[in-house]
N, C-alpha and C positions, 0 to 999 in steps of 0.2 A: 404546523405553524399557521398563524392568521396572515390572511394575506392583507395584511395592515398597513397601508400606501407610506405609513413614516419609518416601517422600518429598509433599513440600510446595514448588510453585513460590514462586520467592522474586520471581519476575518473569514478569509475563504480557502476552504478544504477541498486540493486537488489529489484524486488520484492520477499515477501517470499512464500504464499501461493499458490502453481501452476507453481512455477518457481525455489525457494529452498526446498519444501517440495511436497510430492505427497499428493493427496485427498485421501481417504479412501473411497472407490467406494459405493454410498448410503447412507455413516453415516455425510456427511456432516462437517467434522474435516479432518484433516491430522496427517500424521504420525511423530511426534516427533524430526524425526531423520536427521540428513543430511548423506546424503551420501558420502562416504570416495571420490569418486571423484570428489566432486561440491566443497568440503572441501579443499583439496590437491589445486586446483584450484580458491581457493579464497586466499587460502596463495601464488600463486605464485604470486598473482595481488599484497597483500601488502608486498612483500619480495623485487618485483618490485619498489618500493618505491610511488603506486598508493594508492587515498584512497577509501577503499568499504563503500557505504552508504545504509543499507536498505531502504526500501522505499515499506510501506505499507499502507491500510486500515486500521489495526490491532490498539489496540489501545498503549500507551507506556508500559502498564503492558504485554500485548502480545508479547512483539517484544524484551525487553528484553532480556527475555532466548533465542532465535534464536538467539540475538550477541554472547553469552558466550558462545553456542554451537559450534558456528563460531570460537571463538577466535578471536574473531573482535580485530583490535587495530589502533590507530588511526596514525596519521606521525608525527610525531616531524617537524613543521617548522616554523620558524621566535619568538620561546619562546612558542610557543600557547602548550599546553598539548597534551598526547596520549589518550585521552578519544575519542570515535567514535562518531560521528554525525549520527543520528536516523532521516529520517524524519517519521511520525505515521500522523495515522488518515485520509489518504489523502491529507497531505501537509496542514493538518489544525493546527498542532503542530509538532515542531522539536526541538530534544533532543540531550543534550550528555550524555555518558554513560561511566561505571561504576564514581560515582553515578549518578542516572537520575537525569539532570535538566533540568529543559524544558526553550528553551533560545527563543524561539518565539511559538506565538500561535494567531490565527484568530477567532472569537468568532463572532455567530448570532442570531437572532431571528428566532426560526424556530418552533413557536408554527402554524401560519400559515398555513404553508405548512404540516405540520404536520395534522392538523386537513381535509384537503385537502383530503390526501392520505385514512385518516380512511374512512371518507364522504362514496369512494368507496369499501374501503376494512374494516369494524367495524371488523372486528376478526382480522385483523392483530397485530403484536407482534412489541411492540417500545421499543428501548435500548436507553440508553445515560451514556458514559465514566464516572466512577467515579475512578478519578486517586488512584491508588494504592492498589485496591482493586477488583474493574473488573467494571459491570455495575448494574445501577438502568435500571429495567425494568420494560413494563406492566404486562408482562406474561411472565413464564421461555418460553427460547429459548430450542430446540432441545439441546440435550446433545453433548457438542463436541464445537458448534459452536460460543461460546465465550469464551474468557477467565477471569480465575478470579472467584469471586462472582459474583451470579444477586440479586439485594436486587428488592423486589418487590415494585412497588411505581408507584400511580395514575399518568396518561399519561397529566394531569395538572399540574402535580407539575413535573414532568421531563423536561417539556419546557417554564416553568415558569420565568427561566434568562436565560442569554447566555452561546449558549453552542460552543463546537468545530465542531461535529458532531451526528448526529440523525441516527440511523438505525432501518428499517423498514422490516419488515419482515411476509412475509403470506406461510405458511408452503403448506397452499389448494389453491395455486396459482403459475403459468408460470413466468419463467424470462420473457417471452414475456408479457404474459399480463401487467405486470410492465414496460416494456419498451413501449409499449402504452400508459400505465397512466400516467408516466412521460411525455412525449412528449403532451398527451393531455391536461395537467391542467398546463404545463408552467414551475410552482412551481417557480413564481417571486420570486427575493431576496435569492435565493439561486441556488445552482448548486447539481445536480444530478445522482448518477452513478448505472446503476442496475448491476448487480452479477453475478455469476453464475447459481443461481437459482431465485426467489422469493424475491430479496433481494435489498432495496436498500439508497444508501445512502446519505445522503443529507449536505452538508456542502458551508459554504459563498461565496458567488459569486466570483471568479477569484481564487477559492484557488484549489488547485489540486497537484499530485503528483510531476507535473515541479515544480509549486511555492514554495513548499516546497525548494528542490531540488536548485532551483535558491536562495534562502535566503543560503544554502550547500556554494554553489559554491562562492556568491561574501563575504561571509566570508574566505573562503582557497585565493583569487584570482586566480581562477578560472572561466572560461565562458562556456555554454551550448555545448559548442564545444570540451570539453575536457572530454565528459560524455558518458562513455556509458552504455544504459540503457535496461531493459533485465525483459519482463513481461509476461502474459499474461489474465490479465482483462482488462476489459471493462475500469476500474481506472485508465490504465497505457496508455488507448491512447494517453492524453496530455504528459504524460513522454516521450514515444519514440518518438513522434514529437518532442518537443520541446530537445533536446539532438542530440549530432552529429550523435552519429552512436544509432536508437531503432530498438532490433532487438526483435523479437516476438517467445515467443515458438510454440509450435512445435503444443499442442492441444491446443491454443487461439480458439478463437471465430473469425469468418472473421472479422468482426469490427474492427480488432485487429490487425490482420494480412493486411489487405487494407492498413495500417497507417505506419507501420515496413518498416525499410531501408532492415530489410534482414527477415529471418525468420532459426531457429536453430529447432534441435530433440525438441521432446518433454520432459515434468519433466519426462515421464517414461523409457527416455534412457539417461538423464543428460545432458540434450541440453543447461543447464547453462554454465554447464563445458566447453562444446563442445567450444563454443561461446570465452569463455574466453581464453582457449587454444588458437584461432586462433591467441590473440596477448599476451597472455603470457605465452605460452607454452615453 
């Protein structure tokens, strides 16, 4: 993007994990809370009369409380309501809120790939979203690192129909060595994003956090050019490409940072904030 002094995002793309919330160094969760500055800075964006849209991995029962933390709200324009637009799951479902209704959703087969992955890694740990309640899993997950219930349930019968997203996870394995196996077995028929750790996640070909995002924007009339977007996963590299201005925190991942129009502090100095201030401070 130009850094062209007239423009002004008319919409801005937050991730939450790593970009509105810090990690809890080891325990693999984050810490609850937003901070008074990222906070103060997201109201000046919607006082501005801009809309803020989350935009996470996270599933929608996750992402909820982070709006209401927020005080999210949505614009009043053309009669449409004040309820927020949510995109979750990696753009494999997008919500509005309060109350959730999930107003698009991308659904796949992903027993496949799924069986693929174990092939290499049999102790790995597989979730899949059960709205409202948290996830059916193989095996509990590390504490922290989902939200919700994990009901326990055979890893055939969790990708037995369509689903939105699969996440896969090996507690005794490298985000790298995961970024290998992805890249080595393909994983046709779906798309692929590994983590911060050992983690990775698999959802239907073409869908990602843009696409969510683009379903956002030509509901408001809105284009890709009026969006700015502000992450730091491996998940968000199609978001800040595809968006005018993708600026990248501050502790991403180079992958991360290669792709970024700019690059802001990182979550542990408020480099959301930072960011936001430059145009609506």
């Amino acid at each position: 993007m130009s850094e062209a002094s007239s423009w002004t995002p008319k919409l801005v793309a937050l991730d939450i994990d790593g970009t509105l919330l810090k990690w809890v160094e080891g325990a693999g969760t984050t810490y609850e809370t937003i901070e008074q500055s990222v906070y103060d800075a997201v109201h000046r964006v919607l006082d501005a009369g801009a809309h803020v849209v989350l935009a996470s991995g996270r599933s929608p029962h996750g992402m909820t409380p982070i709006a209401e933390m927020l005080d999210l709200r949505g614009q009043l324009i053309d009669g449409d309501d004040d309820r927020v637009w949510v995109v979750a799951s990696n753009g494999a479902v997008v919500f509005r809120h309060p109350p959730l209704e999930v107003v698009h959703e991308v659904t796949f087969d992903a027993s496949s790939a799924v069986a693929a992955v174990l092939e290499h890694h049999p102790e790995a740990l597989v979730a899949v979203e059960e709205r409202g309640v948290g996830y059916r899993v193989s095996k509990h997950f590390p504490v922290g690192e989902l939200s919700g219930d994990m009901i326990l349930t055979d890893v055939e019968d969790l990708v037995k129909g369509p689903v939105s997203r699969v996440i896969i996870r090996d507690p005794a394995a490298t985000a790298e060595e995961f970024v290998a196996l992805a890249a080595k077995l393909g994983l046709h028929g779906t798309n692929y994003v590994v983590g911060w750790t050992a983690w990775l996640d698999l959802s239907p070909v073409g869908v990602s956090k843009a696409s969510g995002l683009e379903h956002v924007t030509d509901n408001l009339g809105l284009t890709k050019h009026d969006v700015l977007a502000i992450g730091d996963g491996r998940n968000d590299i199609e978001m800040l490409q595809w968006a005018g201005r993708g600026v990248a925190m501050g502790q991403a991942v180079q992958d991360v940072i290669d792709v970024a129009d700019a690059v802001t502090e990182s979550v542990y100095e408020d480099g959301a904030a930072i960011e936001l201030d430059r145009w609506f401070g």
